[in-house]
Every structure is written in C-alpha cells, then in structure tokens.
MOPAC internal coordinates of N, CA, C and O (Angstrom, degrees):
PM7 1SCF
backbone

  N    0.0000 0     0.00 0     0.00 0    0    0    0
  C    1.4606 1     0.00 0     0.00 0    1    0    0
  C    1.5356 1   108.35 1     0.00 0    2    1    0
  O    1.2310 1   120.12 1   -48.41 1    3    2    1
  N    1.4923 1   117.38 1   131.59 1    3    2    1
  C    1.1095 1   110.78 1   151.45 1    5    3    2
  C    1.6329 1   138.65 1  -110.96 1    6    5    3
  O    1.2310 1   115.62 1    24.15 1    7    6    5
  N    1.5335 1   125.91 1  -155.85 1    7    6    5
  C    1.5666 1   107.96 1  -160.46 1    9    7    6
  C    1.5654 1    91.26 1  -107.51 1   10    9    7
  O    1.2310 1   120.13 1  -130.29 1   11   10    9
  N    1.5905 1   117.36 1    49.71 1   11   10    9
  C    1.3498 1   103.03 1   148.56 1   13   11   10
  C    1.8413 1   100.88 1  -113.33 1   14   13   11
  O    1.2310 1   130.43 1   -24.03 1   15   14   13
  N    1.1590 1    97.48 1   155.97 1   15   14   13
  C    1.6015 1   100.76 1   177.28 1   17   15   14
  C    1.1759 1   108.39 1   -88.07 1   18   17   15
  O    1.2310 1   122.52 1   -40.59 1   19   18   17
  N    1.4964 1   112.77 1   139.41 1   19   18   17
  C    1.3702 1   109.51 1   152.31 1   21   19   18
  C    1.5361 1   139.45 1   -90.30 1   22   21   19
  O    1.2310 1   123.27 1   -44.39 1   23   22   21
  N    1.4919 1   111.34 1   135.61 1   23   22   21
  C    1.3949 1   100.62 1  -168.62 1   25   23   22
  C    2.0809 1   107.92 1   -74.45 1   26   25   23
  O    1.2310 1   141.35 1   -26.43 1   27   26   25
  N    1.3212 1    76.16 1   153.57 1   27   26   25
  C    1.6578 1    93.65 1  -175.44 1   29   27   26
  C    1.6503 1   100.63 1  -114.29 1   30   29   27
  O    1.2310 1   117.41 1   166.10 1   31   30   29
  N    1.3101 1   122.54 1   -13.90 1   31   30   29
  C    1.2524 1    99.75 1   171.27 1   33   31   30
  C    1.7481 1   100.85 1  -169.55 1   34   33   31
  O    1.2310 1   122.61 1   -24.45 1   35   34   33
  N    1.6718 1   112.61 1   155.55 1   35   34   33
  C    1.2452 1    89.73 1   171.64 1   37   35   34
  C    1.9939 1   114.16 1  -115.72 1   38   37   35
  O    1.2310 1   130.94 1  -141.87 1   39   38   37
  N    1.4041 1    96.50 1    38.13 1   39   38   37
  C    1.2312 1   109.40 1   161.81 1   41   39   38
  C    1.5038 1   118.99 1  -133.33 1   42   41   39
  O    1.2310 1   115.76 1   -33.76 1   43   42   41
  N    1.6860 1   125.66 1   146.24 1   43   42   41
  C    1.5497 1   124.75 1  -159.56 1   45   43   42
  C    1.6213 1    89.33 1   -78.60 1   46   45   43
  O    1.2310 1   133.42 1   -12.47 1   47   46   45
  N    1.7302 1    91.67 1   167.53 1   47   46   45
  C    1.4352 1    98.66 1   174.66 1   49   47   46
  C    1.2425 1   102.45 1  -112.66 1   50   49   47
  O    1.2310 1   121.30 1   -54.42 1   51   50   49
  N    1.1507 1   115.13 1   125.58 1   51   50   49
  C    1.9595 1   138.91 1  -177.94 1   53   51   50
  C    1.2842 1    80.89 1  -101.05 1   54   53   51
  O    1.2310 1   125.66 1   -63.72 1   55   54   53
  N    1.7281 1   106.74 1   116.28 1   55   54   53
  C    1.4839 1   153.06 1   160.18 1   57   55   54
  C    1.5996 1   120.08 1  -131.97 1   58   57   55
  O    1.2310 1   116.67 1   -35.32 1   59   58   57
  N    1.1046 1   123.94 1   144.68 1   59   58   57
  C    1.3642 1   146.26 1   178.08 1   61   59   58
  C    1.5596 1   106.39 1  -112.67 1   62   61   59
  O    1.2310 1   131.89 1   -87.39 1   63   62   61
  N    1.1853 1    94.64 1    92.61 1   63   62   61
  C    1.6621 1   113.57 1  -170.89 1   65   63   62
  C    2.0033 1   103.98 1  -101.59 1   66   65   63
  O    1.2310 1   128.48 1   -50.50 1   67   66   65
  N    1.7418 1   101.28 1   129.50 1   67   66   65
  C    1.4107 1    98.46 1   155.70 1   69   67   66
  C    1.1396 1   139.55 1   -56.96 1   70   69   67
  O    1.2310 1   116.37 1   -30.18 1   71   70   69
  N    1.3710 1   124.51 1   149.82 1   71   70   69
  C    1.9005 1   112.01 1   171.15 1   73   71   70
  C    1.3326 1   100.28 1   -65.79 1   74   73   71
  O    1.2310 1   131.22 1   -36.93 1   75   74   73
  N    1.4127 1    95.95 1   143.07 1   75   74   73
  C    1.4700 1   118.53 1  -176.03 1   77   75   74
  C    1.7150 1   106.46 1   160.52 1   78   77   75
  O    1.2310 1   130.34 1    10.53 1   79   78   77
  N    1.2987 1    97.66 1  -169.47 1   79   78   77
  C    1.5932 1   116.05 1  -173.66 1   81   79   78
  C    1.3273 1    93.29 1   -96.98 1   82   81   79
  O    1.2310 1   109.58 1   -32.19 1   83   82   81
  N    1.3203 1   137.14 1   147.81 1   83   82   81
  C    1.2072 1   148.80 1   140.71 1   85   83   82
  C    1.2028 1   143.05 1  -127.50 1   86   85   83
  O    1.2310 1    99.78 1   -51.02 1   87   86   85
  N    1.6435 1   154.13 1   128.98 1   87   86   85
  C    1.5367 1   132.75 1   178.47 1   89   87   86
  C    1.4959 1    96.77 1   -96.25 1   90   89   87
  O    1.2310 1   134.40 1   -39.55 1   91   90   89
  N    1.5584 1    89.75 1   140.45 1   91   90   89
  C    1.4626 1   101.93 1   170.75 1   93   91   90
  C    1.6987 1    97.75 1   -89.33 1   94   93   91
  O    1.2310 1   120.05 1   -28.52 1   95   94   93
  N    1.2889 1   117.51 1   151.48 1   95   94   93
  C    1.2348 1   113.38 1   146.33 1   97   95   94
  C    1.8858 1   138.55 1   -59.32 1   98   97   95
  O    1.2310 1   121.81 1   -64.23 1   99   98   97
  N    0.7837 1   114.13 1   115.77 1   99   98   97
  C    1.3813 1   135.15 1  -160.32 1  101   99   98
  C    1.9164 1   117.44 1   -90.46 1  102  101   99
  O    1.2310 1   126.38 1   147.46 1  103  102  101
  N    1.3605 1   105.33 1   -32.54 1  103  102  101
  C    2.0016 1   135.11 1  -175.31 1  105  103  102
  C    1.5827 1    86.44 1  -108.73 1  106  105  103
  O    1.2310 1    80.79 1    32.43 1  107  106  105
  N    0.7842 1   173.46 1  -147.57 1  107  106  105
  C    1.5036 1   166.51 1    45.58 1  109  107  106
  C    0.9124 1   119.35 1   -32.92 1  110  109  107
  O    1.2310 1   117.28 1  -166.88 1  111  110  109
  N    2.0381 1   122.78 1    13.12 1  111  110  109
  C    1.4240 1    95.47 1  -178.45 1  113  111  110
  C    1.6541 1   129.45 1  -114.46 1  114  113  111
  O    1.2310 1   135.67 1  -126.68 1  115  114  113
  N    1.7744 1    87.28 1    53.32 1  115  114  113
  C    1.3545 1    95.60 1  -167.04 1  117  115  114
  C    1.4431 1   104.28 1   -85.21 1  118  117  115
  O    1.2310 1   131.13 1   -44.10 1  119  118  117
  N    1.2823 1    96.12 1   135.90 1  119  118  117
  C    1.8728 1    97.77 1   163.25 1  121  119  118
  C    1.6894 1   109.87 1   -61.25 1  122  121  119
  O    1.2310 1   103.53 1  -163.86 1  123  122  121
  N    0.6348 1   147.89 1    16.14 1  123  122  121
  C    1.7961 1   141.57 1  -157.45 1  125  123  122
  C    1.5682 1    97.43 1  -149.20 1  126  125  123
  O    1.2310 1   120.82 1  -155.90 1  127  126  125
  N    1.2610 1   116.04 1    24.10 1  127  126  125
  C    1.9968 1   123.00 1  -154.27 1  129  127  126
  C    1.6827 1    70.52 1   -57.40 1  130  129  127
  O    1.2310 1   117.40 1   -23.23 1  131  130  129
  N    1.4602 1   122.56 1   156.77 1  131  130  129
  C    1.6142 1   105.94 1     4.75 1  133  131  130
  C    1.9353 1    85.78 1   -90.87 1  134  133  131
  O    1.2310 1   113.01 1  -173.36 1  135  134  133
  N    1.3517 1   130.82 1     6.64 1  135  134  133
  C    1.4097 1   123.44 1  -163.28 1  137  135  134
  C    1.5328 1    95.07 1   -89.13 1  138  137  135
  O    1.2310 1   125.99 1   -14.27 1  139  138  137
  N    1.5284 1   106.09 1   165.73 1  139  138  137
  C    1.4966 1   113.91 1  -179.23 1  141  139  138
  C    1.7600 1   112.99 1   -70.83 1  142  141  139
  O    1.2310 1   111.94 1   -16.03 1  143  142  141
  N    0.9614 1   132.80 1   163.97 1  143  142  141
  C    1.8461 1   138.10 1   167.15 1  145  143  142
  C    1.1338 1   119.34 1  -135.75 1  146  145  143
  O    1.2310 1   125.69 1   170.15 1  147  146  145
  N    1.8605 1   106.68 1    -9.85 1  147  146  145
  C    1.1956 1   101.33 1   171.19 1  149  147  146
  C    2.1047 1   113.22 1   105.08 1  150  149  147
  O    1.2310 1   130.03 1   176.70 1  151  150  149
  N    1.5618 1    98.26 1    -3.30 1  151  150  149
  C    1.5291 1   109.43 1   176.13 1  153  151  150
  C    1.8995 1   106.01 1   -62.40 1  154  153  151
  O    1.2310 1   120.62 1   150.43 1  155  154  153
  N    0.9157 1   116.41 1   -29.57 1  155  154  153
  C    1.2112 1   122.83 1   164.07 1  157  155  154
  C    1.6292 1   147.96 1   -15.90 1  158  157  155
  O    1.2310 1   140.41 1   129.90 1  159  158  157
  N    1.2521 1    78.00 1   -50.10 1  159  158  157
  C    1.9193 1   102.04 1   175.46 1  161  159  158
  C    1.4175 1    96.26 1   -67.62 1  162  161  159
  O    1.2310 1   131.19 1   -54.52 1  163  162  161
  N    1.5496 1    96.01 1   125.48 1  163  162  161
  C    1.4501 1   136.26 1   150.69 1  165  163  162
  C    1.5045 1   100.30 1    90.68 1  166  165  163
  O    1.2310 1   121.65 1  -155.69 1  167  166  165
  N    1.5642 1   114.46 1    24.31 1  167  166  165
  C    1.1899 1   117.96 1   170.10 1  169  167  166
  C    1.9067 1   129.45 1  -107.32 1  170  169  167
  O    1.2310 1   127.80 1  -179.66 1  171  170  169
  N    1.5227 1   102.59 1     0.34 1  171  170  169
  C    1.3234 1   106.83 1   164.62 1  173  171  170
  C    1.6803 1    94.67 1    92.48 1  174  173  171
  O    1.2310 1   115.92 1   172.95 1  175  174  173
  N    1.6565 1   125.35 1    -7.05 1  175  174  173
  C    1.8248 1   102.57 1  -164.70 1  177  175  174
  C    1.7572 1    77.25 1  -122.19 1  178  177  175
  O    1.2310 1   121.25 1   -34.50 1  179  178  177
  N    1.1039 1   115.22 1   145.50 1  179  178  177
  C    1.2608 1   123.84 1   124.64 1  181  179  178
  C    1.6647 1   157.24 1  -146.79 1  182  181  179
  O    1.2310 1   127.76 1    -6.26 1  183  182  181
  N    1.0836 1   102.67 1   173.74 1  183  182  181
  C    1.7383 1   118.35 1  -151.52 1  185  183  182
  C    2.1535 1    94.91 1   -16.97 1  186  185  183
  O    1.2310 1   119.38 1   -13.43 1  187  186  185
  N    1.2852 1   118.79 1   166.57 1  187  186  185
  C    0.9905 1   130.20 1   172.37 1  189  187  186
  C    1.8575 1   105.21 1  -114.87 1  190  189  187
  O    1.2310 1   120.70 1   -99.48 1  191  190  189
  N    1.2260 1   116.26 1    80.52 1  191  190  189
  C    1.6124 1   119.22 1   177.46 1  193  191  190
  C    1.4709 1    93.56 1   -49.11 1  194  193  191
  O    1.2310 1   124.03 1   -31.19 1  195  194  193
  N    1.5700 1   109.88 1   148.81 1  195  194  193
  C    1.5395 1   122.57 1   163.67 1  197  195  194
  C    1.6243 1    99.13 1  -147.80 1  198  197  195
  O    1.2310 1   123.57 1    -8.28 1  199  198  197
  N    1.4810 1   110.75 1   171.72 1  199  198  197
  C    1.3429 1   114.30 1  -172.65 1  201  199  198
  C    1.7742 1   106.63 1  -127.27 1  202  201  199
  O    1.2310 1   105.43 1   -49.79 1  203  202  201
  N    1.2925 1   144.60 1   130.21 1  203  202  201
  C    1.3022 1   153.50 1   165.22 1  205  203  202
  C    1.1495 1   119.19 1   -96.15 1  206  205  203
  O    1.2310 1   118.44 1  -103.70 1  207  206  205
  N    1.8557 1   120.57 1    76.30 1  207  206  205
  C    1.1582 1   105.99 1   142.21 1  209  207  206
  C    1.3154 1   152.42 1   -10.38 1  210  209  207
  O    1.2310 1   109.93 1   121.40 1  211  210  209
  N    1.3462 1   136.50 1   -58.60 1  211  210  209
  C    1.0925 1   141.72 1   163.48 1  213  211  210
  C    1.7675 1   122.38 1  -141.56 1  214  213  211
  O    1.2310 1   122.14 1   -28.85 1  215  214  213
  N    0.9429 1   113.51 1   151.15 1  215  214  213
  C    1.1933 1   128.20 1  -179.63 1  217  215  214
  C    1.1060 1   117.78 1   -16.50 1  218  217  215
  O    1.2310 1   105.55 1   -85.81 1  219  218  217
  N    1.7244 1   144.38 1    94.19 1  219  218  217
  C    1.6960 1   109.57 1  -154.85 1  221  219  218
  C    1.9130 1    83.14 1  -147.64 1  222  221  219
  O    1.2310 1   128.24 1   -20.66 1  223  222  221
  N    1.3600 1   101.74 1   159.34 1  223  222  221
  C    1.3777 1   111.92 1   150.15 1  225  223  222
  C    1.6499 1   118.54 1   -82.48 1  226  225  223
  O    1.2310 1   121.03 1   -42.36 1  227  226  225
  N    1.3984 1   115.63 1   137.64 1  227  226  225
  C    1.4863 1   106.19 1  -166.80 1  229  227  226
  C    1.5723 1    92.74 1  -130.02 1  230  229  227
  O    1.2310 1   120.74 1    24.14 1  231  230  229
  N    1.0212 1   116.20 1  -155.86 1  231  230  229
  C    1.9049 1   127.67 1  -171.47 1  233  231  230
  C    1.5977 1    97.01 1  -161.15 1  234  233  231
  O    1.2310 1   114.93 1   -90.98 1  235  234  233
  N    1.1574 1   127.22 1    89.02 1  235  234  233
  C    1.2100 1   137.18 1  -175.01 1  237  235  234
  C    2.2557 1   111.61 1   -92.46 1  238  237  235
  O    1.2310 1   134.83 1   -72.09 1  239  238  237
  N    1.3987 1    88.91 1   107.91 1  239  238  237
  C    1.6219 1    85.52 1  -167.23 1  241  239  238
  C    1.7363 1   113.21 1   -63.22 1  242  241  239
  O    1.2310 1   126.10 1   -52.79 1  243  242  241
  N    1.4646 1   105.87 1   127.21 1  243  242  241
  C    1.6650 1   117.90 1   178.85 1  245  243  242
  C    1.5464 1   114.91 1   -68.87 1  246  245  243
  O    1.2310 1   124.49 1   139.01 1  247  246  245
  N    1.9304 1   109.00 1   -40.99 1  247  246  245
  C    1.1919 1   131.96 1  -165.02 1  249  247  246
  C    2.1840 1   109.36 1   -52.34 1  250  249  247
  O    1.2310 1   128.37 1   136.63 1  251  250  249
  N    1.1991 1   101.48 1   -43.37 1  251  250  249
  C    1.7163 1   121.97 1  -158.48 1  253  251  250
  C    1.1813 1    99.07 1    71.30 1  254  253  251
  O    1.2310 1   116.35 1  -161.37 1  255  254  253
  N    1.2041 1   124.54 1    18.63 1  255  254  253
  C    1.9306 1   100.88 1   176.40 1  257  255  254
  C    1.3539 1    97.63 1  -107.36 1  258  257  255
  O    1.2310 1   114.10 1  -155.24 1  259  258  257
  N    1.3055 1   128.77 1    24.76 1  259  258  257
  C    1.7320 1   110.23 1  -176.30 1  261  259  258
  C    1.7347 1   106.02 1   -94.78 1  262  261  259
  O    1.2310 1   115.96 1   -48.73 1  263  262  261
  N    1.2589 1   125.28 1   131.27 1  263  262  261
  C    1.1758 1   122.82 1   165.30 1  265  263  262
  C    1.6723 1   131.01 1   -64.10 1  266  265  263
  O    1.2310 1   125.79 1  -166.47 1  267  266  265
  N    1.2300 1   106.48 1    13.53 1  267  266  265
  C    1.3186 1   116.62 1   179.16 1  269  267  266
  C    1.8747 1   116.87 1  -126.46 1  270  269  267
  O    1.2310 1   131.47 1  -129.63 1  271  270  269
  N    1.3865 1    95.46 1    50.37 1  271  270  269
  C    1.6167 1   106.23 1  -154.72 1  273  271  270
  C    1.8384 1    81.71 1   -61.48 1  274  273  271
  O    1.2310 1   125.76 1   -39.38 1  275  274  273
  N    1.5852 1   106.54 1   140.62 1  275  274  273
  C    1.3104 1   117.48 1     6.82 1  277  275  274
  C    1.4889 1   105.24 1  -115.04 1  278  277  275
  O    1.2310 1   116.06 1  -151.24 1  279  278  277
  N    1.1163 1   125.09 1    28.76 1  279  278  277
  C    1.6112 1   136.66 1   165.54 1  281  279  278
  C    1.3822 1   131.77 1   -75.32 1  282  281  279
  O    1.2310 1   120.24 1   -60.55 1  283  282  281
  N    1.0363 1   117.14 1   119.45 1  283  282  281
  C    1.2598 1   124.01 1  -166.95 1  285  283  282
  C    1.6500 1   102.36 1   -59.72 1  286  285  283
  O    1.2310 1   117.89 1   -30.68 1  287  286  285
  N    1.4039 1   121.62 1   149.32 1  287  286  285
  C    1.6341 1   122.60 1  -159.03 1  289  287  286
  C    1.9047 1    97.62 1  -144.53 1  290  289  287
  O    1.2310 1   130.75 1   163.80 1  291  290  289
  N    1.4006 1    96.87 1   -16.20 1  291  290  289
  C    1.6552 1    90.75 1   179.30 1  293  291  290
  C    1.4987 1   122.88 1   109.70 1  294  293  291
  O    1.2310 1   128.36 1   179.48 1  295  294  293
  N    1.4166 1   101.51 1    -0.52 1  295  294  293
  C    1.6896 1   120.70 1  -164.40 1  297  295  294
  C    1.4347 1    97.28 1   -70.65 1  298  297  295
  O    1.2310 1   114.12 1   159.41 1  299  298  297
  N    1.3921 1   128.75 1   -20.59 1  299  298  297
  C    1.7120 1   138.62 1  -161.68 1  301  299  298
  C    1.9008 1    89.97 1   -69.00 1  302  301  299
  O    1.2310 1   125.18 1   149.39 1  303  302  301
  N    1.4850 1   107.66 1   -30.61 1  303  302  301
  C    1.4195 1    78.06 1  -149.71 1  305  303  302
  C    1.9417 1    88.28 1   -85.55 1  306  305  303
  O    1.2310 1   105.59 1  -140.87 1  307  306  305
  N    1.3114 1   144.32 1    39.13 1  307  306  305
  C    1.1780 1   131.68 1  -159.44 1  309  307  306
  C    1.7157 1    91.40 1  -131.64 1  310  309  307
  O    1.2310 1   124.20 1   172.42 1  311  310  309
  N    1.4352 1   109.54 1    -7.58 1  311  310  309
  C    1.6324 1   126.03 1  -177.75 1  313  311  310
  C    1.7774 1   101.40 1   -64.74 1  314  313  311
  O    1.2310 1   120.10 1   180.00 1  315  314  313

C-alpha cells in the first residue's frame, strides 16, 4: 500500500452518527469504510479522529479528496 488513498466512492456517505469519538477512514481501505479497521499500517495516511457532540446526521466524504476531512466538501464531483 501506498500513501495515496484510494477512493471508495464518488458519492459521501450520509450517516447518523452518535456523540462520541470516531476515526474516519482516511486510505479507503478500510473494511468498516467509511470508519477506520486499521488497513492503514504501513501506508503513510492516518485515520482522521473527529468528535460528535450530539446526535447528528453528517455527510462523511467517500472520495479522500475533500479538504475538510472528514466532511464531505464536494471535491467528488471534480473526480
């Protein structure tokens, strides 16, 4: 593996995530996309931790090209 990511999709994944800690996946080659599993190691990227206040629907970017990891920003449609 190397430290470019691969995209897993070129549409975000709309999830309704608990408050809590979470890693987004960051490499795409997590089995658990869009969350981290840990495929990562020895690939140079890792996970992007974020925190959820409250109960929310979010838009989690599939692409890795969004500059607002781990939020989807719209960069999918330039793929």
């Amino acid at each position: 593996m190397n430290d470019e990511p691969k995209i897993v999709d070129t549409t975000p994944v709309i999830i309704e995530l608990e408050p809590g800690t979470h890693a987004w996946c960051a490499c795409g080659h997590s089995g658990n996309h869009p969350f981290c599993d840990g495929s990562h190691a020895d690939s140079g990227i890792t996970p992007v931790i974020f925190e959820i206040d409250e109960k929310s629907k979010v838009a989690l970017c599939a692409c890795k090209k969004t500059s607002g990891a781990p939020y989807c920003d719209g960069s999918h449609a330039s793929i």
